[in-house]
N, C-alpha and C positions, 0 to 999 in steps of 0.2 A: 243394327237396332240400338235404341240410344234409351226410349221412352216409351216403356209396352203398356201397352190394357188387359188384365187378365179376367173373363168372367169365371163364374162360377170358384173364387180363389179361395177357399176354403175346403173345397171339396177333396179327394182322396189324390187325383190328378191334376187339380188347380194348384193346390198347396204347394205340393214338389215343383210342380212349372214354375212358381213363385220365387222358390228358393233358390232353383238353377239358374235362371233371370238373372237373379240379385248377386248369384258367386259373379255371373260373367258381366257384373259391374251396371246392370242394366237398370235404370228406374223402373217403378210400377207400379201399376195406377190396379187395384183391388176390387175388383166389385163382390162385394158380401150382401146376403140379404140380414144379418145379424151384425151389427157394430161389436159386438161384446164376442163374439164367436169369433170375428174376424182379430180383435185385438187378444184373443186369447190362443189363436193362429199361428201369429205372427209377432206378438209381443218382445222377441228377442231379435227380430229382424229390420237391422234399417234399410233406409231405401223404399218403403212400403207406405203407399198411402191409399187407406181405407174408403171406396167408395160403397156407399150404402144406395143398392137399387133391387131394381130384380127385372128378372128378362120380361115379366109379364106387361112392365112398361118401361119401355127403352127410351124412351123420348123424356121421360122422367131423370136420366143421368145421364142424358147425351151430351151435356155442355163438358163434362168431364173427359170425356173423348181427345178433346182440343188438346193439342199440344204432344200427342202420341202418334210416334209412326208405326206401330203395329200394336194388332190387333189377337190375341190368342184366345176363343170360342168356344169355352169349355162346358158351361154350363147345357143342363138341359132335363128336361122332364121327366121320371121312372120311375112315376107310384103304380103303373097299368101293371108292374113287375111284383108289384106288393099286394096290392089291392085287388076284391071282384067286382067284377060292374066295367063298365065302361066308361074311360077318361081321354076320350078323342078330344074334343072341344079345348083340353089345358092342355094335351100333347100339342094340338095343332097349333095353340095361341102361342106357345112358346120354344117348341123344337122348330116349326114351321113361322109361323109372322116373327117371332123374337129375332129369329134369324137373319129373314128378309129387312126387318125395319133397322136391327143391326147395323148390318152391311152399307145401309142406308146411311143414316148416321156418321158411322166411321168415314164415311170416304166425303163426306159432308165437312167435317172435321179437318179435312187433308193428310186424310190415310189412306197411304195405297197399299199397304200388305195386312193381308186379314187370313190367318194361321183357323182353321174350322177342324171341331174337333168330330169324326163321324162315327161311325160304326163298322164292324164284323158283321152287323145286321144287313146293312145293306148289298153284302154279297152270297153268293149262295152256290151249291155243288153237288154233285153224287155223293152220296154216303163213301167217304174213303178216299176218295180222290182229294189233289193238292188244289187249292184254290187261291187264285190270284186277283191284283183288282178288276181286273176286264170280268171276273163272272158276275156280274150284277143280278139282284135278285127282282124277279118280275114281283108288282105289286099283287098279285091276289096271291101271292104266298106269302102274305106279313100279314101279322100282328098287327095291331091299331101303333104300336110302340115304334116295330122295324119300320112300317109304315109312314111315321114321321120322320126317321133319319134318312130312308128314301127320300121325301119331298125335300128336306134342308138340303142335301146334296145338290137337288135341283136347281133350288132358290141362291144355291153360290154359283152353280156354272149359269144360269140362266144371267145373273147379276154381271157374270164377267163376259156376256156378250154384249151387253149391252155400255159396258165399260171398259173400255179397253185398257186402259191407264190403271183399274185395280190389278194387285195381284195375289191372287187366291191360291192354294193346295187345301187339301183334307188328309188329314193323317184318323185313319181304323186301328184303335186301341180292341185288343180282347178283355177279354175278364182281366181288372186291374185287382192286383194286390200290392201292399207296400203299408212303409212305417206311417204315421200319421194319419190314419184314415178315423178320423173324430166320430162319423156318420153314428156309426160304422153303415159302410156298404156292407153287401151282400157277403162280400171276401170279409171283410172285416165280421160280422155275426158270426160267420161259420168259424174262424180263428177263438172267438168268445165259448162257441157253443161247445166245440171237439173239448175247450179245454176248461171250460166246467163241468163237462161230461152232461151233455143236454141234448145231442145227438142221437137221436135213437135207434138210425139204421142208414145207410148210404140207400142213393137217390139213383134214379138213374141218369143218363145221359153224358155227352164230352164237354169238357169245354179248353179253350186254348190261356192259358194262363199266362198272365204280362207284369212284369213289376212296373209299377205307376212314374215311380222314376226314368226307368227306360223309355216309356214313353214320352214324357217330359224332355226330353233327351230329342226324342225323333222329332218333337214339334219344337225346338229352336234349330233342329237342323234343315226341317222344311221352312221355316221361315228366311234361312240363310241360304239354301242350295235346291231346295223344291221348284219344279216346275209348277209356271202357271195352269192352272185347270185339271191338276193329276191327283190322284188319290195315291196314298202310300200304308202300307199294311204295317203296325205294331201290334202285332197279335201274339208272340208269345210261343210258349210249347202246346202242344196240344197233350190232353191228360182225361183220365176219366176222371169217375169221383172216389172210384174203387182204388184209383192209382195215388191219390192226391190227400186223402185222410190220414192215410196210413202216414204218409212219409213227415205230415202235418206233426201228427202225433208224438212221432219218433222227437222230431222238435225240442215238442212242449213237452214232452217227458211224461204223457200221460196215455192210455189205452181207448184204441178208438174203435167204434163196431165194425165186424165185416163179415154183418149181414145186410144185403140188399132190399129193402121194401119190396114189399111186391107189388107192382103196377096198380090193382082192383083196391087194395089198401088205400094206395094214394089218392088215386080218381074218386075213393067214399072220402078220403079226409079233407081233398080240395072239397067239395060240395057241400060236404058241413059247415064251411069257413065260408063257402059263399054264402051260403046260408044265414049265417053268422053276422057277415059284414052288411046283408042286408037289413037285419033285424036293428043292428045296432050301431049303423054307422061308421063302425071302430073299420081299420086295417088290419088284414091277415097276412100270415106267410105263406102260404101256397095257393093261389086260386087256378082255377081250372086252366086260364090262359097259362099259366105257368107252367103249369105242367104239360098243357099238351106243347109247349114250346119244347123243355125238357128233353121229351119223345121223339118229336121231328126233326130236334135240329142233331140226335144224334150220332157222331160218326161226319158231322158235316162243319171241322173246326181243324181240318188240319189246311193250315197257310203257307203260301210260300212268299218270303218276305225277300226274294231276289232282287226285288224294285229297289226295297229302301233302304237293301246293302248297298246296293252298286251306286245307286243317286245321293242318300243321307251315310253313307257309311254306319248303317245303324246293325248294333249289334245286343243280344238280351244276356244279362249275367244271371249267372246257375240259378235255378230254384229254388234249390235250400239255404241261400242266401239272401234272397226274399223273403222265404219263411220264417228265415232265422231273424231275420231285421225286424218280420213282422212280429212275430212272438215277443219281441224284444222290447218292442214301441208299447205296446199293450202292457206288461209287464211294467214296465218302468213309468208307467204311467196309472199304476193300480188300480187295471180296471180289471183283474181276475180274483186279488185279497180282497181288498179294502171298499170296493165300489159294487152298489148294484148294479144288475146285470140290464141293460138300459130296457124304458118302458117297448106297452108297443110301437107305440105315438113314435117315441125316438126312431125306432127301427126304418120308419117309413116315409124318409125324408124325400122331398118332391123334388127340389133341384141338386143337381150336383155339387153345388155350393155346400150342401150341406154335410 
């Protein structure tokens, strides 16, 4: 790799892929949907040149393409994660066509390797059991959300049959945490929340917990050593929320609840919100899909990442050195003194970019 394209380069997992690019001497071509967010990025980083588009039109900064031989996928749609109602139509226009017309593009350009970034969503298991890439989840168990990183999946292997000469993998991030995450993601609010003490009680369900770095990490090693058409697992530890506050806490030096909501609680407080989000447009933080997601998916987040040891030599550094870097970034960046605590608008950013 000589000359990369990164989407969604701003984002929690863009950014660090950016950075680790740049250590290994790499040029890199940015795509941001915000010029001022991307120079405020990146502003200490050379080697970085700011493309202003967005996935919803790919033909609109295709010419930018030219001159890159790899392609890293990052960006992608996750307000249906925020928001009540339904957001098929922009999931599909842009985890699905974004994708497809991508791919397009890129190898239009004389690009043959295109690094796609997927999901944990797309596979699925017994509560409790170890789960690998081959357990793929059948679509009438997804979400509108899991549902479009199914179909993207498709539209790479679909692509690479019909193209022999591209060459594709997918790397499945879990829940990313890590420094720099601007959004803030979901990881990122709850880092804000525990340690303004805005947390009112732990949630239920697991989830597998990934530093964004590490990830970053596994997707320049599938670009250099990935098999064509494989998917590779960066998922992380698996944890609950009851296991994950606490240790949070411990961190930031500050006391976290550990009392659990009760289930009927929640289920009235999503439906107030949907309520909510209908009357008034706005974004909420819990909507019903959320939570029954929560519920089902858990016990169903523990991975066995044998694949990406043995092929990426990929390996995840301890927890609380994620926490700790994360708490760190936050801090050093005063957004728990000196800064308010972001609106809601902010919380509920559409593309990963953000």
């Amino acid at each position: 790799m000589h000359s990369t394209f990164v989407t969604g380069a701003t984002g929690l997992l863009g950014n660090n892929l950016v950075r680790e690019l740049v250590a290994r001497g790499c040029a890199v071509k940015a795509l941001v949907r915000s010029r001022a967010k991307g120079e405020q990025q990146f502003k200490h980083l050379q080697g970085v040149e700011l493309v202003v588009g967005d996935m919803a039109d790919v033909d609109a900064f295709a010419t930018a393409l030219q001159g890159c031989d790899t392609v890293f996928h990052t960006a992608a749609f996750f307000r249906d994660n925020y928001k009540g109602g339904s957001h098929w139509k922009e999931l599909e226009k842009i985890n699905v066509e974004g994708t497809r017309r991508l791919l397009a593009q890129a190898y239009n350009a004389g690009i043959r390797r295109f690094i796609h970034t997927s999901s944990i969503a797309v596979l699925d298991g017994a509560p409790g059991t170890s789960i690998d890439e081959t357990c793929l989840r059948a679509d009438a168990d997804a979400d509108d959300y899991y549902r479009s990183k199914i179909l993207a999946d498709r539209v790479v292997l679909s692509f690479l049959e019909r193209h022999p000469k591209m060459h594709a993998c997918m790397v499945l991030p879990g829940w990313m945490w890590g420094p720099a995450d601007m959004g803030p993601t979901s990881s990122g609010q709850l880092v804000n929340d525990v340690v303004r003490g805005k947390l009112p009680g732990l949630i239920p369900g697991s989830f597998s917990v990934v530093d964004a770095r590490d990830v970053a990490l596994a997707q320049i090693a599938a670009a250099r050593h990935g098999r064509r058409g494989e998917r590779y697992l960066a998922a992380g530890r698996h944890m609950t929320m009851r296991e994950l506050v606490p240790v949070l806490g411990r961190i930031a030096g500050v006391k976290t609840p550990v009392r659990q909501l009760p289930l009927p609680f929640l289920y009235t407080l999503a439906a107030v919100q949907e309520i909510y989000a209908r009357i008034t447009g706005k974004p909420i933080l819990l909507s019903m899909a959320t939570l029954r997601l929560l519920v089902r998916e858990k016990d169903r987040t523990c991975f066995n990442h044998s694949k990406s040891e043995q092929e990426l030599g990929l390996s995840f550094r301890p927890l609380e050195l994620t926490l700790t870097d994360t708490v760190a970034w936050y801090r050093d960046h005063d957004w728990f003194e000196n800064s308010a605590p972001p609106t809601q608008e902010k919380r509920t950013s559409v593309m990963a970019d953000d």
